[in-house]
VEXTI-906745 format. One line per 10 residues: their letters; for each residue x, y, z of C-alpha. Coordinates in Angstrom, 3 decimals, decimal comma. Layout:
# residues N
A = X:Y:Z ~ ...
//
This chain:
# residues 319
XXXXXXXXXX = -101,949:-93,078:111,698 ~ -99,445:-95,289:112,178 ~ -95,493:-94,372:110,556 ~ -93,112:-96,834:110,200 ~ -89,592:-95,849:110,997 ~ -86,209:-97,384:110,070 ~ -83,886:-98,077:112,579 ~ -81,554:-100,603:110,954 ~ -79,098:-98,796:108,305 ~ -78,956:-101,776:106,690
XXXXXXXXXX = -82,305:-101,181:105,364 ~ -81,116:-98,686:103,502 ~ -81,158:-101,222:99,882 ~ -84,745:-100,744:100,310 ~ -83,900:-97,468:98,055 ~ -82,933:-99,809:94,944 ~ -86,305:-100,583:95,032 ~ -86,978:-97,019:93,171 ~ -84,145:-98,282:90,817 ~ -85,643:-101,340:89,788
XXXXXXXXXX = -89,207:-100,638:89,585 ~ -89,780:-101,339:86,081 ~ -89,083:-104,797:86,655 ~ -91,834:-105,440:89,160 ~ -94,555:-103,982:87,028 ~ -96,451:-103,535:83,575 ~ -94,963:-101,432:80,868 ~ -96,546:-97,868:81,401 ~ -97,941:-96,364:78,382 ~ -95,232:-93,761:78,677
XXXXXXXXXX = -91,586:-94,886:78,034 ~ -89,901:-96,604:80,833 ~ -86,969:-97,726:82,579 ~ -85,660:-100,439:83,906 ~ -82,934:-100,172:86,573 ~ -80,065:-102,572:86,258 ~ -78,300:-104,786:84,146 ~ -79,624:-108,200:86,166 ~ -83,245:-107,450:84,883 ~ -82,980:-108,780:81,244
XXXXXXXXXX = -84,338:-105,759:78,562 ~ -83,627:-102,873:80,283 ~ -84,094:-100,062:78,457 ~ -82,439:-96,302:79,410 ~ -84,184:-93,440:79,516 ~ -88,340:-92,430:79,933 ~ -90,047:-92,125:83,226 ~ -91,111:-94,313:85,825 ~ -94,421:-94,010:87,038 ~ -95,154:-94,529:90,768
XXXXXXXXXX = -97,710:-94,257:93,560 ~ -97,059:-94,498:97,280 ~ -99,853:-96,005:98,919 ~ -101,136:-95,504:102,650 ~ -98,568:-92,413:103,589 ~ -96,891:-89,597:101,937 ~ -93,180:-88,787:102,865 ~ -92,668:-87,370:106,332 ~ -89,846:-85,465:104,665 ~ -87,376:-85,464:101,894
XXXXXXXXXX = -85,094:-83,807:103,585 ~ -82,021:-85,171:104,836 ~ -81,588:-83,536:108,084 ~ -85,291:-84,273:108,757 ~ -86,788:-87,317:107,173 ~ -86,674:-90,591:109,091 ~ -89,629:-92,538:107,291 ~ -89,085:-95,968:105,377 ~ -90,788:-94,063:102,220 ~ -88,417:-90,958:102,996
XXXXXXXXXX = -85,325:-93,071:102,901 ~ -86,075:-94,642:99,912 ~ -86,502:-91,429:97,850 ~ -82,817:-90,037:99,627 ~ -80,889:-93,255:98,803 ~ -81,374:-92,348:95,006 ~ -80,518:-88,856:95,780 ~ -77,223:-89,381:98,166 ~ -74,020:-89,807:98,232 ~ -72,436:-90,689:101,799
XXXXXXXXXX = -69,166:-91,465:102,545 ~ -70,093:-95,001:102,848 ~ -73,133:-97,066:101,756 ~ -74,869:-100,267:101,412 ~ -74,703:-101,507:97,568 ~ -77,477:-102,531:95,290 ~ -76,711:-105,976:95,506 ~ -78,867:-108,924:97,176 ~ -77,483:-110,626:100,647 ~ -75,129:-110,915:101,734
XXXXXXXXXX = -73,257:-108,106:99,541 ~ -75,960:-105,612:100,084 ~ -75,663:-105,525:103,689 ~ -72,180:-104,865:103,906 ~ -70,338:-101,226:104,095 ~ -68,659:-99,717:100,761 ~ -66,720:-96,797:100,305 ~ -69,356:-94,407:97,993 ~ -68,612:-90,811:98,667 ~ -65,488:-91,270:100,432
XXXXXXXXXX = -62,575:-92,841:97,928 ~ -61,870:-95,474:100,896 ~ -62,475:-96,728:104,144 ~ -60,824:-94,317:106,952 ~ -57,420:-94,266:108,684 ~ -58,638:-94,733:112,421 ~ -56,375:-93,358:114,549 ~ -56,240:-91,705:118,616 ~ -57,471:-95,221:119,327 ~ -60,553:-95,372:118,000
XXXXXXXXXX = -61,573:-91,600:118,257 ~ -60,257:-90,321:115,028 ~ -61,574:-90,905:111,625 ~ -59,592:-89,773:108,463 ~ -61,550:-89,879:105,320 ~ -60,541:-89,137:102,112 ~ -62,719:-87,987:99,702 ~ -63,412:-89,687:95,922 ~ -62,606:-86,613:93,704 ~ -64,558:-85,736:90,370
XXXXXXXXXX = -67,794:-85,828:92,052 ~ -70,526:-82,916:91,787 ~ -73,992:-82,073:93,212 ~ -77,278:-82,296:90,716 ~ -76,690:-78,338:90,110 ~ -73,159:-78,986:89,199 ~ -71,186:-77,287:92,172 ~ -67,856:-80,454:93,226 ~ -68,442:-82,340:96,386 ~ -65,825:-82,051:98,536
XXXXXXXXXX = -65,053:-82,408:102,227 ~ -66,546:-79,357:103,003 ~ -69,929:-80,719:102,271 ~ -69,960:-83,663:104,678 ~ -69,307:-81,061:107,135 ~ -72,220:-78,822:106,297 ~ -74,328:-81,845:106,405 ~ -73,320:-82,363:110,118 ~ -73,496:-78,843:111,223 ~ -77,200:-78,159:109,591
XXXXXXXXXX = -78,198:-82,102:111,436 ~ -76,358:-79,724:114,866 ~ -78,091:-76,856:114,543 ~ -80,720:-76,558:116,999 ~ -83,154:-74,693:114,649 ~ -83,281:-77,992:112,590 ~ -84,803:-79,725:115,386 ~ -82,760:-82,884:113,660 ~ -84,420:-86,396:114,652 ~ -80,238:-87,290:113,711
XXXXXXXXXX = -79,528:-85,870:117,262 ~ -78,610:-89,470:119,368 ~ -76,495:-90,056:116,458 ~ -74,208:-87,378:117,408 ~ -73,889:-87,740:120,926 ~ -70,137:-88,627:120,763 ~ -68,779:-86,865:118,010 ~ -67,059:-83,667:119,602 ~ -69,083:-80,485:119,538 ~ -72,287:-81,746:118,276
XXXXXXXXXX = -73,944:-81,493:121,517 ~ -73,772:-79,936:124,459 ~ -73,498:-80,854:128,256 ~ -76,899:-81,786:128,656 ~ -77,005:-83,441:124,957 ~ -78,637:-80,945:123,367 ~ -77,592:-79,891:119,677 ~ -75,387:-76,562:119,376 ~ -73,580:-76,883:115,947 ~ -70,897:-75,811:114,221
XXXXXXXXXX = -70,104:-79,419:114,985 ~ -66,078:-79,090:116,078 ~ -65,469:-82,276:115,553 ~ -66,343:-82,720:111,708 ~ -63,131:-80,849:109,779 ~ -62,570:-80,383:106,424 ~ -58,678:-80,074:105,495 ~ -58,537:-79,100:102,143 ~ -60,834:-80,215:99,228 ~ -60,775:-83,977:99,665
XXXXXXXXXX = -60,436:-84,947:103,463 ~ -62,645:-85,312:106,038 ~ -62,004:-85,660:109,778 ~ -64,397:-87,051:112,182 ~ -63,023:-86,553:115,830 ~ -65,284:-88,172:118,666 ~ -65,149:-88,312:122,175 ~ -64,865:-92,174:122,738 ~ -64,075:-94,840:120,491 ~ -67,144:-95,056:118,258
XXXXXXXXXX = -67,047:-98,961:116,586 ~ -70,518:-98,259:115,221 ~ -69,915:-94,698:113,723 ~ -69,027:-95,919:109,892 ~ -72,269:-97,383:109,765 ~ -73,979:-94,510:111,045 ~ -72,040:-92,206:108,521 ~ -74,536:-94,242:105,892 ~ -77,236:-93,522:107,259 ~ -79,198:-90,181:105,039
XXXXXXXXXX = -78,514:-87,779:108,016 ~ -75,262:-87,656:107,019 ~ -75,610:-87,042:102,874 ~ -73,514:-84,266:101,586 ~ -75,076:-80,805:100,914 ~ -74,000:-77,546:99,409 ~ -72,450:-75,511:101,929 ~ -73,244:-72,355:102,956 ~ -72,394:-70,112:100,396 ~ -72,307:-72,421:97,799
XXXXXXXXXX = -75,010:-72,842:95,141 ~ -78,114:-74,631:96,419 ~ -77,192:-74,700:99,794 ~ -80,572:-75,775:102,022 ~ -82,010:-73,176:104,054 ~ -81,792:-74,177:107,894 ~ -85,343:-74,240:109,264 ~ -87,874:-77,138:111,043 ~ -89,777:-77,378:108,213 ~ -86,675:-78,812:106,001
XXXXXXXXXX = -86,732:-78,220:101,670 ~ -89,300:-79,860:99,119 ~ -86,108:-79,899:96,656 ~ -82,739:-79,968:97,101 ~ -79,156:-80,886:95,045 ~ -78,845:-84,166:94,822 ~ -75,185:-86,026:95,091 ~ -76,168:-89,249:93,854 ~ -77,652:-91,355:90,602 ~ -80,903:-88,515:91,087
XXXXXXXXXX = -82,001:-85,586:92,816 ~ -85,361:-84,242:94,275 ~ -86,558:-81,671:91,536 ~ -89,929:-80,857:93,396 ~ -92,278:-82,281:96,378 ~ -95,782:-80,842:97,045 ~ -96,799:-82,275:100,807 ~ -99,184:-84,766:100,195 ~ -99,273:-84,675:96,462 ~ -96,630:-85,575:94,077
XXXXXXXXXX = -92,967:-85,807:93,933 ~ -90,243:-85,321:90,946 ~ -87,485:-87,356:90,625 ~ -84,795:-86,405:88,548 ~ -81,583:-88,037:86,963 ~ -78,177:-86,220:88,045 ~ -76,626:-85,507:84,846 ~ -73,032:-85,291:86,941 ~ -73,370:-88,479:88,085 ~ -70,621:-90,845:87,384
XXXXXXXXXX = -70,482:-93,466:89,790 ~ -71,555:-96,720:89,571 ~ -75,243:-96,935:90,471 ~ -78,085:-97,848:88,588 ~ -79,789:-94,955:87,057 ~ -81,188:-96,080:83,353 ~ -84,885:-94,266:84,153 ~ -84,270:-89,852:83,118 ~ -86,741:-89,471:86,115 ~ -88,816:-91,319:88,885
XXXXXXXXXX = -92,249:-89,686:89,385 ~ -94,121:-90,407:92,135 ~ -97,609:-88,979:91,063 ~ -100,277:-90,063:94,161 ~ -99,717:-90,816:97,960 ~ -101,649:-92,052:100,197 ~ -103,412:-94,369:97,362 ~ -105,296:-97,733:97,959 ~ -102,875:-100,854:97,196 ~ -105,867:-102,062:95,427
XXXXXXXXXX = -106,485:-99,509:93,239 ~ -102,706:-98,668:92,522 ~ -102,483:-102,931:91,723 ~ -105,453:-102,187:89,149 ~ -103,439:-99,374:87,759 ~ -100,617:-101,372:87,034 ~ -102,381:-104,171:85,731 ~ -103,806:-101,443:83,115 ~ -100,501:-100,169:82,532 ~ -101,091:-96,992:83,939
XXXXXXXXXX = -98,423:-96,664:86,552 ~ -95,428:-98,911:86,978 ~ -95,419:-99,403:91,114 ~ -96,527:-99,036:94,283 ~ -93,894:-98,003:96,589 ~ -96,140:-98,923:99,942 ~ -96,328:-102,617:98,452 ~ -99,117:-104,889:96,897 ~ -102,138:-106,055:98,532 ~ -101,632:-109,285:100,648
XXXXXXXXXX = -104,339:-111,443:98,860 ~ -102,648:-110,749:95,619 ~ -99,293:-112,494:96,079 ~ -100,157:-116,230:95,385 ~ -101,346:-115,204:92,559 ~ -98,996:-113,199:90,782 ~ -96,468:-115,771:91,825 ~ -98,258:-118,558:90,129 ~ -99,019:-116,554:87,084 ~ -95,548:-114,819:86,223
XXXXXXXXXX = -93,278:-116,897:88,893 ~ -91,160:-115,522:91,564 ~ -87,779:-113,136:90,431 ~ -88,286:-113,887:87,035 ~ -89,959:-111,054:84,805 ~ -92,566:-109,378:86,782 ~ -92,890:-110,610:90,334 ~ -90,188:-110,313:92,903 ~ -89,646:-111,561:96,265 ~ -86,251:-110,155:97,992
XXXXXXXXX = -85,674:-110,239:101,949 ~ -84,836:-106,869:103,736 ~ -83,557:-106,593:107,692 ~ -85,798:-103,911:109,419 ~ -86,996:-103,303:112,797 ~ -90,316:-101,400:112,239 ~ -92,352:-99,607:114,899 ~ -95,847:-97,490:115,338 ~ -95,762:-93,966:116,569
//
């Protein structure tokens, strides 16, 4: 089968899709949300409904998963030091402090990156974020047992590879001083490096030691603490997938639905556009069916109560 990958980080809004689902479908039987104060009516609380048609996850998680679907479900779940907002173009496609307080002091021309970190935040399971957990995200995407598709994203940051590029971790580069800075030290200036530090790779996790931290193995975690609006409660491979609202979460994000679940993959678009026409689920995460469009956008219009039409930039390609 064909996967589609993301390579542009600016795809990354693609995750407010999860966030705003309740506006592109029926009211589900069950209580619903909607996601965000542009979508007139939205109502807090209740669950959203979802299937995810023609693929299932590759993973969910973050050292690991590299899948459009994949990235949607961690952009709900993450917090990384900087991010792309939930905002339409042009806003939505431009860098904003999230995890990190600021943007960094660059300094050693171009080679060192001083972040400090926005304080009061905490993981899904209640343990603070803090410097310390950007680094353990860097050192589990280093470790060579993770077998991290983040590896040629680390090629210049100091210790994260080896001569011959291959990932050794404890990345030496990546220092936490104190609770609430972060140091990123690479070998060259790096003018692309604050965008990759939004891409999911890079999402904070409980350290080692720490409550919830990940185990490091190939086959990555079906759950894990989430730093941002929600957190991955459970995943069964090929099955469904619980989505659930971080309670710690203070930020600014939309996060009105308790919990997102995504109950079949792998589903026909056509069947999962009957569903929601019977109210039975409230969206399709793989899309609608392409003979369906002209006329949803003549019945209900286009970005006005149940149909919408937003451009994304992506560079998609089969494997």
């Amino acid at each position: 089968m064909h996967k589609r990958l993301w390579l542009s980080v600016v795809t990354l809004a693609i995750g407010a899709a999860l966030l705003v689902a309740a506006g592109f479908a029926s009211p589900a039987q069950s209580s619903t949300s909607g996601a965000n104060s542009s979508f007139a009516g939205a109502k807090k609380g209740g669950t959203l409904r979802l299937n995810m048609s023609s693929s299932d996850v590759d993973y969910i998680d973050p050292a690991l998963a590299y899948y459009q679907l994949s990235w949607d479900i961690l952009y709900i779940s993450c917090r990384p030091l900087l991010n792309y907002p939930d905002k339409p173009a042009p806003a939505g496609s431009r860098l904003v402090a999230d995890g990190a307080a600021a943007f960094p002091k660059v300094s050693n021309h171009g080679k060192t990156y001083t972040f400090k970190i926005r304080r009061g935040m905490r993981f899904s399971n209640g343990v603070p974020v803090t410097a310390r957990n950007y680094k353990a995200a860097l050192d589990r995407d280093a470790n060579p047992k993770m077998e991290s598709p983040s590896l040629p994203f680390l090629q210049d940051i100091i210790g994260a590879t080896d001569a011959a590029g291959n990932a050794k971790g404890p990345v030496e580069g990546a220092v936490a001083k104190g609770k609430y800075t972060f140091v990123l030290k690479l070998k060259k200036s790096g003018p692309d490096i604050l965008s990759r530090m939004a891409m999911l790779f890079f999402c904070p996790i409980p350290a080692p030691g720490q409550k919830g931290a990940p185990a490091i193995n190939s086959q990555g975690v079906n759950s894990f603490a989430g730093s941002g609006p929600y957190y991955v409660a459970a995943r069964t491979p090929n099955g469904p997938i619980l989505i659930k609202r971080n309670k710690f979460y203070k930020g600014p994000r939309p996060h009105n639905a308790n919990a997102i679940s995504i109950v079949a993959v792998n589903t026909n678009p056509d069947t999962s556009f009957n569903q929601v026409q019977r109210g039975e689920i409230n969206y399709d995460l793989g899309g609608l069916p392409p003979t369906v469009h002209a006329g949803l956008a003549k019945k209900y219009g286009i970005n006005k109560s149940r149909y919408f039409v937003h451009p994304e930039i992506a560079t998609r390609y089969p494997r």
